[in-house]
C-alpha positions as CSV (number, residue, x, y, z in Angstrom):
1,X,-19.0,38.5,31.8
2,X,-19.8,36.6,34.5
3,X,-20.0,33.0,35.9
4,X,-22.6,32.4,38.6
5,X,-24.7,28.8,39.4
6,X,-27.7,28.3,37.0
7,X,-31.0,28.4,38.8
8,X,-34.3,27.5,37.2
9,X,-35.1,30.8,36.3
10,X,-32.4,30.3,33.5
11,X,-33.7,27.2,32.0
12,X,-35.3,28.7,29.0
13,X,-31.7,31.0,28.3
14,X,-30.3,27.3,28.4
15,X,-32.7,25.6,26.3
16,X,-31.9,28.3,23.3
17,X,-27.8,28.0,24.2
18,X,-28.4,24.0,24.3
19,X,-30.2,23.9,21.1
20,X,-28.6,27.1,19.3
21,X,-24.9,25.6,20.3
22,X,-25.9,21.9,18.7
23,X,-27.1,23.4,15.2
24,X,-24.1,25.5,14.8
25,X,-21.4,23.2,16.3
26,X,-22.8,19.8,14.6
27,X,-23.6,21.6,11.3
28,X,-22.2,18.8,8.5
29,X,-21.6,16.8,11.1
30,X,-24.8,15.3,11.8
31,X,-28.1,15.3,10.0
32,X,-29.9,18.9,8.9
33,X,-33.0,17.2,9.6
34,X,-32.0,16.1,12.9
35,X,-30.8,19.3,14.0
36,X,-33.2,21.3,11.9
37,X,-36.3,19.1,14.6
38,X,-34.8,19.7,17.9
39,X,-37.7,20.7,20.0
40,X,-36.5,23.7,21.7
41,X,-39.9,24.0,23.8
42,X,-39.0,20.4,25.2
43,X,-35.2,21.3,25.7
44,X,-36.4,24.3,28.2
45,X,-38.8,22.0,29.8
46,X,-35.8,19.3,30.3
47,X,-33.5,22.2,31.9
48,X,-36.2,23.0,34.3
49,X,-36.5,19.6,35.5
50,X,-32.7,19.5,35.6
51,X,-32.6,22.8,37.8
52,X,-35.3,21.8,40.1
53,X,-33.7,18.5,40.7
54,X,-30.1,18.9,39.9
55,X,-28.4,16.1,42.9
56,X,-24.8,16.6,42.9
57,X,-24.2,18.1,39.6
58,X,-23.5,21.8,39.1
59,X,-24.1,24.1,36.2
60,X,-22.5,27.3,35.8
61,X,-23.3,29.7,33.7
62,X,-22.0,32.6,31.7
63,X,-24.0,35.7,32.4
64,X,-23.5,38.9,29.6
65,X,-24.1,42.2,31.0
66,X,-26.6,42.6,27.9
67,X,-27.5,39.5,26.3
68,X,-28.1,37.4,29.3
69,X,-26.8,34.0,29.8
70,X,-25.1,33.4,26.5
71,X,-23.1,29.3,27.9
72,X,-22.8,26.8,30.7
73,X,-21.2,24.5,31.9
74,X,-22.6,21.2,33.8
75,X,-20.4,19.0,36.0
76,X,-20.3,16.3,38.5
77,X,-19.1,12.7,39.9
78,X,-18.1,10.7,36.1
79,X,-21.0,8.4,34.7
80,X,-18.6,5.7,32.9
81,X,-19.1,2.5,34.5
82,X,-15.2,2.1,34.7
83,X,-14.9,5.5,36.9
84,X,-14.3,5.6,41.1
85,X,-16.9,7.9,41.6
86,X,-15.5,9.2,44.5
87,X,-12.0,9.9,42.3
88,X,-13.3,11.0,39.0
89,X,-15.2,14.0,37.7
90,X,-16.7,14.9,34.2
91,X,-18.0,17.8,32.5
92,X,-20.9,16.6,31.1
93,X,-21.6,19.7,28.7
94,X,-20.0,23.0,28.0
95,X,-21.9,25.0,25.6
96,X,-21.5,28.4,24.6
97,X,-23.3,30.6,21.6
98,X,-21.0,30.6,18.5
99,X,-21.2,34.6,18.9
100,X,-19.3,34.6,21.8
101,X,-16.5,31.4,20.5
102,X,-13.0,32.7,20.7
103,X,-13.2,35.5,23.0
104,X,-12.2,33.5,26.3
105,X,-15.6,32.8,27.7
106,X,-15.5,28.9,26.9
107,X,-12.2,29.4,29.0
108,X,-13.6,30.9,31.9
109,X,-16.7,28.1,32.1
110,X,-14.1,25.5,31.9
111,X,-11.8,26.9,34.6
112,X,-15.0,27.7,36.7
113,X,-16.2,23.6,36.3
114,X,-12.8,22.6,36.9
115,X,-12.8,24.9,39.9
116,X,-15.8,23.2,41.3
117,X,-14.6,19.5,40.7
118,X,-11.1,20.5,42.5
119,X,-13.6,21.6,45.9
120,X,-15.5,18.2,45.7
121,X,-12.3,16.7,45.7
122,X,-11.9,15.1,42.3
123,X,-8.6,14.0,41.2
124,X,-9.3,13.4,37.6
125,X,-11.5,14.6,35.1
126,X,-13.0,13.3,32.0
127,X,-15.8,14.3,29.3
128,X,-16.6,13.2,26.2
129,X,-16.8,15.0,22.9
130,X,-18.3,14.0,19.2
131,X,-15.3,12.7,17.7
132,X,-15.7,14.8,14.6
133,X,-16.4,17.8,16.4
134,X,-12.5,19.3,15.7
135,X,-13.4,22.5,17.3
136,X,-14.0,21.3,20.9
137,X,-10.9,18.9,20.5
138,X,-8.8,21.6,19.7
139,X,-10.2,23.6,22.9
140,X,-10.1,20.9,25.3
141,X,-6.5,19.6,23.7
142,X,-5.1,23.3,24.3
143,X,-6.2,23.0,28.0
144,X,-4.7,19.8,28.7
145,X,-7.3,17.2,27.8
146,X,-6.2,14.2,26.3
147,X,-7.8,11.8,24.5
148,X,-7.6,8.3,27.1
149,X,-8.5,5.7,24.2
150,X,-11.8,5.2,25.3
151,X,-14.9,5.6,22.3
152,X,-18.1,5.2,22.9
153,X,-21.9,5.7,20.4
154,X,-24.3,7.6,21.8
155,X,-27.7,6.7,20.1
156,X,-29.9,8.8,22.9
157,X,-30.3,11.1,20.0
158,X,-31.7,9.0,17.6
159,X,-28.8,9.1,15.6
160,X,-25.5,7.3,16.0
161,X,-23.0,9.3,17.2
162,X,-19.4,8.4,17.9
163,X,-17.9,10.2,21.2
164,X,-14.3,9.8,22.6
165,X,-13.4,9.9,25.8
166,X,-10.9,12.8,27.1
167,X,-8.8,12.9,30.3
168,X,-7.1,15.6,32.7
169,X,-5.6,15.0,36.4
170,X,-7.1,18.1,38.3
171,X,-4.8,20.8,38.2
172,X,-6.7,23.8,39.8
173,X,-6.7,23.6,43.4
174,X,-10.1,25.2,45.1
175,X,-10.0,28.7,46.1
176,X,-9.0,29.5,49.6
C-alpha cells in the first residue's frame, strides 16, 4: 500500500471510493433512497474540479498495488467560523472502501494527513463525523480524537444530518 498526493488523473478512482464509502458506511443511517441516487458521474466531475483547483488543501491517497486507489484523505486550514486559521487544521474527509476497513490503511491515511497538517504548522486538529456513524467514532476515538462539544446539521445533502465536532492537539511532528 501506498500513500502518495492525489492528482486529477485519480478523480474518477475517488468518485467510486467517495460514493462506494457513503452507501456502505451510512447504510440505516440515512435514507436508501438518498444513497441509492448519488450521482456517481457528478461526484467524479466534482473531484476533478477539486484536483484542478485544490488551494491549500491536500488529498492523499491510498494507492493498492492491484486495485488502484482504494481511500483518501483530504486536509487543510479548519472551516468553523470559531477556528484561528492559522492554528487549526481539519480533515475534511477520510474515506476508504469497506474491503480494505480494518487492515490499517485508514491508519496510515490518517497519520499521513496528520503528517501534513504538523508541516503547515497546525497545532490542533479538528473534523467532523455523522454523529451516528459509531464506526468512525470508534477509529478516530482510538487515535486520540475527542469529541469538543461542538454539533452541527449539515443539510448540503438534502437531508439533515447531525455532525459532531472532534478535537486532537498535533502530535506528529513533520518528518525531518
Amino acid at each position: 500500500m501506498r500513500i502518495r498526493e492525489a492528482t486529477v488523473v485519480d478523480a474518477d478512482m475517488l468518485g467510486d471510493v467517495h460514493v462506494r464509502t457513503w452507501q456502505e458506511a451510512y447504510r440505516g443511517k440515512i435514507s436508501a433512497q438518498y444513497l441509492a441516487q448519488i450521482d456517481l458521474a457528478q461526484r467524479r466531475q466534482g473531484w476533478r474540479r477539486i484536483l484542478q483547483n485544490p488551494g491549500l488543501a491536500a488529498t492523499l491517497v491510498a494507492e493498492h498495488e492491484c486495485q488502484g486507489v482504494v481511500g483518501f484523505i483530504r486536509v487543510s486550514s479548519s472551516r468553523d467560523s470559531d477556528a484561528d486559521t492559522r492554528r487549526v487544521g481539519e480533515v475534511y474527509g477520510l474515506y476508504l472502501l469497506p474491503a480494505f476497513w480494518g487492515r490499517g490503511v485508514g491508519r496510515m491515511l490518517m497519520e499521513a494527513g496528520l503528517r501534513r497538517l504538523a508541516q503547515a504548522g497546525y497545532m490542533e486538529n479538528t473534523l467532523w463525523v455523522l454523529a451516528t456513524n459509531d464506526r468512525a467514532r470508534r477509529f478516530y476515538e482510538a487515535s486520540g480524537w475527542r469529541p469538543d462539544g461542538a454539533t452541527k446539521t449539515d443539510d448540503s445533502h438534502g437531508v439533515p444530518l447531525i455532525e459532531v465536532r472532534y478535537r486532537r492537539t498535533a502530535s506528529i511532528q513533520p518528518s525531518v
